[in-house]
Structure formats: C-alpha cells, structure tokens
Legacy VTK file of the C-alpha trace (Angstrom):
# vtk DataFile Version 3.0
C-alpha trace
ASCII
DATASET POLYDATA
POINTS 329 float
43.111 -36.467 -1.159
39.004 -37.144 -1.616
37.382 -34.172 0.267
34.399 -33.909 -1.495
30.836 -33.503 0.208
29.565 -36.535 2.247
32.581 -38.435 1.373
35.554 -40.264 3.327
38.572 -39.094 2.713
40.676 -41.728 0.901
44.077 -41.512 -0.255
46.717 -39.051 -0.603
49.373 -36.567 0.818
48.718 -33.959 3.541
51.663 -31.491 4.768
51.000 -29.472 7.983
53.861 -27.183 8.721
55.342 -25.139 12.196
52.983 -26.771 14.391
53.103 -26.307 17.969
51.748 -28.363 20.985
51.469 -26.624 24.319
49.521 -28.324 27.456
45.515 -26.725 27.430
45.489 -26.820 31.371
41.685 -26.162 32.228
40.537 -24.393 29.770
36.915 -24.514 29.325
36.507 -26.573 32.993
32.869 -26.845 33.369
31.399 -27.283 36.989
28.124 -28.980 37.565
26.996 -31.814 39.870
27.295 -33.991 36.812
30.637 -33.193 35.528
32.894 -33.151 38.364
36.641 -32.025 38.615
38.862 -34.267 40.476
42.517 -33.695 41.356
44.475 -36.780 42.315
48.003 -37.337 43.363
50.466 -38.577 40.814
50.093 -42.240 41.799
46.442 -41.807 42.209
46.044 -42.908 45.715
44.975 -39.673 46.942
42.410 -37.433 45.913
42.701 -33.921 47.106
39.156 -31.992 48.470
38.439 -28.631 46.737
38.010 -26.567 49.510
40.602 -28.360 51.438
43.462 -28.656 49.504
42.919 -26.032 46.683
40.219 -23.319 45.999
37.785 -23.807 43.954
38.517 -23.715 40.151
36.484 -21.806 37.996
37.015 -20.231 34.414
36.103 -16.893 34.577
36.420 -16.979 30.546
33.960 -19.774 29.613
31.145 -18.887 27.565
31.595 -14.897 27.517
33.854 -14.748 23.883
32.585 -11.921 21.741
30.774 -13.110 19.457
31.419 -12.694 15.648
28.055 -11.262 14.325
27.142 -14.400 12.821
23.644 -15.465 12.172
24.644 -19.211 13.758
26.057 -17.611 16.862
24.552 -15.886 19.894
26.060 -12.491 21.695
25.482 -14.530 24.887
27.153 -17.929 25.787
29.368 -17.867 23.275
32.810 -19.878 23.473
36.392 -20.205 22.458
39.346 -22.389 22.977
41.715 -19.065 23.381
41.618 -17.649 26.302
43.995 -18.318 29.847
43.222 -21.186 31.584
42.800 -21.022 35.600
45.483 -22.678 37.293
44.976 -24.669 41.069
45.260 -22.504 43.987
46.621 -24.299 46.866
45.081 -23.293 50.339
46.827 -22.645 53.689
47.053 -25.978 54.454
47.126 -27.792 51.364
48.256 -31.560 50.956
49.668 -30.771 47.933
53.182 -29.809 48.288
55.698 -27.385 46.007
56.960 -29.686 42.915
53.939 -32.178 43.513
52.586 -33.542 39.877
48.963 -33.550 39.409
46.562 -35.448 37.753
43.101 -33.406 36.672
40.398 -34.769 35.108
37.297 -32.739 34.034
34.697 -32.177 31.583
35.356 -29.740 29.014
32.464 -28.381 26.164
33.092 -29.678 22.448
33.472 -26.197 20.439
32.786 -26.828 16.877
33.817 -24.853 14.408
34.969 -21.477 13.803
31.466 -20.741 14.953
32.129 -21.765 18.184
29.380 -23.515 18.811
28.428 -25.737 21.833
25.832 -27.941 22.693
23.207 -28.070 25.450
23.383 -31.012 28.208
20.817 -33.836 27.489
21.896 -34.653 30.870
21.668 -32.187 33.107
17.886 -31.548 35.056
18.424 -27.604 35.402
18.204 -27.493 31.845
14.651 -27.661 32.285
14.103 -24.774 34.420
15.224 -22.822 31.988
13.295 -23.841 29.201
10.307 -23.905 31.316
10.928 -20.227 32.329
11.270 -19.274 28.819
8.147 -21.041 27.428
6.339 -19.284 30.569
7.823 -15.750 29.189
7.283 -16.483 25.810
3.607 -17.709 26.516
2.843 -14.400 28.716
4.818 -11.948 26.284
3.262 -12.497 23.118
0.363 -15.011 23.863
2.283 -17.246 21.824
0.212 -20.341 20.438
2.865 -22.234 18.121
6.061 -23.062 19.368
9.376 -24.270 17.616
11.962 -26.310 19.503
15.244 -26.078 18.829
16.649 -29.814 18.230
18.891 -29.691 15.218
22.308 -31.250 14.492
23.208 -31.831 18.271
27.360 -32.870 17.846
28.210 -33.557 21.319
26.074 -36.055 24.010
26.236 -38.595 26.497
29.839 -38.473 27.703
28.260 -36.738 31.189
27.268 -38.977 33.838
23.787 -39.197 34.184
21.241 -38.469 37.325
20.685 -41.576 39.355
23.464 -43.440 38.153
21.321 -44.037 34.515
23.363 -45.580 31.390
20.964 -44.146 28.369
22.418 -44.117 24.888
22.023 -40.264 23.470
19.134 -41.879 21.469
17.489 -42.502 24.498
18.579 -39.565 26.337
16.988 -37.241 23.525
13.631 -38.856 23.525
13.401 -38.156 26.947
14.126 -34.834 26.274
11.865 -34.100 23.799
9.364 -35.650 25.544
9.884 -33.385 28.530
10.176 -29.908 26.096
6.359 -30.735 24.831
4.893 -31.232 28.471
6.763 -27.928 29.679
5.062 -26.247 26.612
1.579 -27.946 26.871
2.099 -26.988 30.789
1.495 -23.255 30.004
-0.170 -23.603 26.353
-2.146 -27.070 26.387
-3.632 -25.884 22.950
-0.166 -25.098 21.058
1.149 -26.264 17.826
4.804 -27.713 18.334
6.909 -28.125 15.278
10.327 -29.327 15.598
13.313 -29.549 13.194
13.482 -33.331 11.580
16.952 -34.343 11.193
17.622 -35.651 14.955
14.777 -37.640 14.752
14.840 -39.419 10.815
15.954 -42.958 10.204
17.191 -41.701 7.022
19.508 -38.458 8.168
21.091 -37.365 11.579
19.287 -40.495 13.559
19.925 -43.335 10.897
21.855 -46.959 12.144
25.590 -46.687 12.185
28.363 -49.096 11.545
29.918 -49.961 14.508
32.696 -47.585 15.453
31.105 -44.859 13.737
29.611 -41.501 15.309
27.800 -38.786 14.616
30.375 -35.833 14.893
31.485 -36.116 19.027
28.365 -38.207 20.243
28.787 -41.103 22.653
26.879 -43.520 20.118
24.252 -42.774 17.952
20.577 -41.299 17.519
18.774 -43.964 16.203
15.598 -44.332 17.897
15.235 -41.042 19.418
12.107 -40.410 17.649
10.361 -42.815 20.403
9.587 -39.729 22.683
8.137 -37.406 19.497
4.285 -37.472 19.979
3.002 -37.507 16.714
0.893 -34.758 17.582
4.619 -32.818 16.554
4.752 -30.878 13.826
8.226 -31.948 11.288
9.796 -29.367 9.048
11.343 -31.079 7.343
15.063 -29.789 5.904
16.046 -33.186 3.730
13.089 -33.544 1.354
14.002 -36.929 0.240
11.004 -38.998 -0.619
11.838 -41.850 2.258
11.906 -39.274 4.729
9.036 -37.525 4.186
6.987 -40.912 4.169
8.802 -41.981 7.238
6.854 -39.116 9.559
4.247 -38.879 7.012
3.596 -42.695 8.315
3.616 -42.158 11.922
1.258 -39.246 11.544
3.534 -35.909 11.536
2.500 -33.156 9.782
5.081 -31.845 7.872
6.387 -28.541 6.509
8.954 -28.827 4.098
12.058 -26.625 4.406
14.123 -25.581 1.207
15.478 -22.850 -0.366
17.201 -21.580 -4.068
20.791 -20.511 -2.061
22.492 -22.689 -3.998
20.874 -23.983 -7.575
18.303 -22.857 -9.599
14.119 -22.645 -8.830
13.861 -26.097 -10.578
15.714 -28.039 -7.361
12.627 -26.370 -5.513
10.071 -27.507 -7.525
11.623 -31.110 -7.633
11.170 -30.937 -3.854
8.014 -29.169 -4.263
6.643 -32.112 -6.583
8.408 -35.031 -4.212
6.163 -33.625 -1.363
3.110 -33.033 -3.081
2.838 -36.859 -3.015
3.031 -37.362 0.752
0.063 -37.082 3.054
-0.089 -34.454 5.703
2.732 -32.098 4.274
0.570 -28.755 4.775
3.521 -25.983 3.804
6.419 -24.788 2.525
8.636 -22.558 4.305
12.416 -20.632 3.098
15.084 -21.351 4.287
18.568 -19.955 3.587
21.576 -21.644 5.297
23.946 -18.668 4.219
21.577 -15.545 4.935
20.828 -14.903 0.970
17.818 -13.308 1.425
17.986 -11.707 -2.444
16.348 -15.541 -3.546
12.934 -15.249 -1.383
11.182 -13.053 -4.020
11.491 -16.178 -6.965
11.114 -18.516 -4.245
7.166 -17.339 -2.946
7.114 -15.950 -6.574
6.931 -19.273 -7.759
5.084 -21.388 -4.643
2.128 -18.929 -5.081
1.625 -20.264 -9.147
3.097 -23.783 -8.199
1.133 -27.044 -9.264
1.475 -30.447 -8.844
2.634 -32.038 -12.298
0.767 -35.361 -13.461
4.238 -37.001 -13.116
5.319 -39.003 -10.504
6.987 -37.129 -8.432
10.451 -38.145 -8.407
13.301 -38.751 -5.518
15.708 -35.672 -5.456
19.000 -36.781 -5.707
21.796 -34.246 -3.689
24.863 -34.454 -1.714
24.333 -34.727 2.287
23.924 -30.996 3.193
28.214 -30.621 4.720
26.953 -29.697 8.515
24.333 -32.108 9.009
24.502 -35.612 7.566
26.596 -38.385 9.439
30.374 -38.222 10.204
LINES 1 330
329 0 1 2 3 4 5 6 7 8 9 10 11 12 13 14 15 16 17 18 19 20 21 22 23 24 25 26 27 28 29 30 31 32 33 34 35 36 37 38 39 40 41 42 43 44 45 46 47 48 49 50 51 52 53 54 55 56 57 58 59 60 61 62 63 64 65 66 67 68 69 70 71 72 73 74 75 76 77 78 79 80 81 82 83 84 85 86 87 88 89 90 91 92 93 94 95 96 97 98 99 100 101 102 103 104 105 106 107 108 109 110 111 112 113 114 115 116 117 118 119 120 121 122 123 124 125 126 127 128 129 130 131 132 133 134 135 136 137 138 139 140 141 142 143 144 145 146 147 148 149 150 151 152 153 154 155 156 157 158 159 160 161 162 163 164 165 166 167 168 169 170 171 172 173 174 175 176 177 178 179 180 181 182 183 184 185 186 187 188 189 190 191 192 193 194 195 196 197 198 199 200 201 202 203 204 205 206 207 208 209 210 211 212 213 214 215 216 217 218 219 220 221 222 223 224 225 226 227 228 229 230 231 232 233 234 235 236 237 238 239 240 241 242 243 244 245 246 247 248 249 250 251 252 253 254 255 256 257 258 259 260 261 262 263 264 265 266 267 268 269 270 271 272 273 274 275 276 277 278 279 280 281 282 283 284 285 286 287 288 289 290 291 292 293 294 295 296 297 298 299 300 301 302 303 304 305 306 307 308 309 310 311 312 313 314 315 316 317 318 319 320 321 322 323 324 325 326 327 328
C-alpha cells in the first residue's frame, strides 16, 4: 500500500488482527449551551428533561489526562479517549423505567493523535472572555507590545450549532474569529504588532479549494476564504515558503516572516528558502523553527543567516513534500 507523504493511499493489502469493539457510552460528553445532550426514548417520541428524569451528566475525566511531557501538549486541558465514561442517573421519579433503551446524542471533542490534541470552538462566544482576559494579563504583566495568535492547523470545526441560529461555513466562522482576536488585542494594546501563523489563511496550503467531498482532517467543509477577516495590518510567518504563497500575502500587503529550519536536510534547503523570499516584498525576517525540538541545528542556522546574501539568480520555487501534519487530507 502507497503511504508516502502527501499521498492517497492506493492499492494493496492491510491485515488488522484481535480487534475488539465495545460501546464508548459518553465518553468525552461536552456540555455547553451550544452542544446539547439529549436523551430520547427508543422510538423517539419522548425526550426525557435532565433534571427531571436523570441527573445531570457530566465527565468528571474530560480534559484532566496527564499529559506526556510533550512540547505539542499542555499539562492543562489535556485529553484522552481512555478513561470511564459517566453513565445516566435516573432520579426519584424518573420516566425512564428499568430495561428502558435509550437513545443519546451529544457532542464529543475530536482527539487527534497520540498527542491528544483538541481544538478550540470557533463557535462558542465564551471563548472570547478568555482570550480577552489573557491579552489583558499578558498586556499588564510584561507590557507586552507584539502579540502572536495561535491559529495553526485547526482539524475539527463547524459541526456545533451556532449562536442565533447562524449557518457559517468554518471559512467564515474563522474570519470572524480572527477578526474578533485583533480587536480584543488592539482593545488593550491599540499600538501592537500582531503576527499570526499562515497556513489557515493561504490559498495555496491549509485554506486552498477542495474537491467536493473532500475535508481538511474532521472540518465541516473547508477554509477557503477565511483570510477575509485578516487585516492586512497582520503580520504572516510564514511556515510553507513556496514562492506562490509568499506572493499571495506579499500582494495583499502582509508583512511576512519566514519560518524554516535545518531539522531535517542540510543548510542548502534554507538558503533555497532564504533566496525564494528574498524576492518578495515586505518579507522583513527569518525566524527557526524546529518541528521535532532539535535545538543542536540553531547554531548553523543564525551561523549562516548572519553571512547570508541574496544570489544574482532567480530565486527559484522550492520543491518539498506537504509537511505530514499540516497540508490537506
């Protein structure tokens, strides 16, 4: 069978062997206003009143796993697909009666990975207190003047129902997003440099057209267009490189840093991307970046940006695979 990077698999034989299938029950049951539980009867005709008919369900277990030390995971919020599952308590004077089959539906977070990672509502309002409490912390704590948002490779959105009965694709969803993050920042800092990562917002990567029936990892759709709510005023490091890319933002007047690294070739891939930028307005610096924490590379890498110099070449398109955790699937 065809695994290789950024391609479909195509032919072949797989064998999977003593494989078991056990009912998940509600493991992982989140409860917000926006991603209700509801317990119906077998037939459906009734729906049964948490509070009423059963106490309310919650998973003590979501989002507290220990977390496994890795740089891509937090010691907070982190989650697993392992842990007991709460059951339905019946009250005192239930509806539901001994023997009675149940049908649950609920929302559940998309783990990915062994890194057990999970992805932030687009949907959900409260979201925004938060962030705006940490940009006011931030902002009083260190006197912070540039800020970096966090939008990169988002793998689950717009399966939640939405406030006020709104339909928006994720695309649409995440450029109102965005465009919320920079007011909450400019609400504290109206002077600050924003920079943001650039593959949820580039025609050519994460937010590109798709085939129909295609998605990016567990989306509801796809991201094209969710650059419409990036001020241009937003600063792109960029993480790609590729020459289409960079004159993309370049064009709708994004500064751009470019983001690379040596982790896995040799100091000429970096000047290749080095010499692809150096022909794009508005790129004003290059920053390391190492997707597998080999830190024993920086030392060549600023080694050589500090003597680096455009060549009298054209600077040519770097040909690569799609980096395996961010391009389209």
């Amino acid at each position: 069978m065809d695994v290789s990077v950024g391609a479909e698999p195509t032919s072949g034989t797989i064998w999977f062997d003593d494989i078991s299938i056990e009912p998940a029950g509600l493991l992982n049951v989140l409860r917000r206003e926006l991603v209700p539980l509801v317990v119906k009867s077998e037939d459906g005709k009734t729906t049964y009143v948490e509070g009423v008919d059963y106490k309310r369900v919650e998973d003590r277990s979501l989002g507290v796993a220990p977390t496994r030390g890795d740089f891509m995971v937090v010691s907070r919020g982190t989650y697993d697909i392992k842990h007991a599952p709460p059951s339905i308590q019946l009250t005192s004077a239930s509806r539901i009666k001994e023997g009675d089959v149940l049908l649950a539906s609920f929302y559940s977070p998309t783990v990915l990975y062994d890194k057990q990672q999970v992805t932030v509502s687009i949907s959900e309002p409260l979201v925004f207190d938060i962030m705006d409490e940490e940009v006011r912390r931030v902002s009083e704590a260190y006197g912070a003047k540039c800020f970096m948002m966090g939008y990169d490779e988002i793998r689950s959105a717009g399966w939640e129902d939405q406030p006020g009965g709104a339909h928006l694709t994720p695309a649409e969803l995440l450029a109102k997003h965005v465009t919320r993050s920079v007011e909450i920042i400019h609400k504290y800092v109206p002077d600050a440099k924003i920079f943001v990562w650039s593959d949820m917002f580039d025609p050519y990567h994460n937010a590109r057209k798709l085939d129909e029936g295609r998605h990016y990892y567990f989306v509801n759709g796809s991201w094209e267009g969710s650059w419409e709510g990036l001020p241009s005023s937003v600063g792109i490091v960029n993480w790609i490189g590729r020459k289409e890319s960079l004159e993309w933002f370049s064009g709708r007047g994004h500064a751009q840093i470019i983001s690379c690294s040596n982790d896995s070739g040799p100091i000429d891939r970096v000047a290749r991307r080095f010499q692809t930028a150096s022909a794009v307005p508005g790129v004003i610096g290059y920053m390391y970046t190492t997707w597998g924490a080999r830190y024993e590379n920086m030392p060549a890498f600023f080694k050589f940006l500090s003597t680096w110099t455009p060549s009298a070449q054209p600077a040519a398109v770097e040909q690569h695979p799609a980096h395996a955790e961010g391009d389209v699937r």
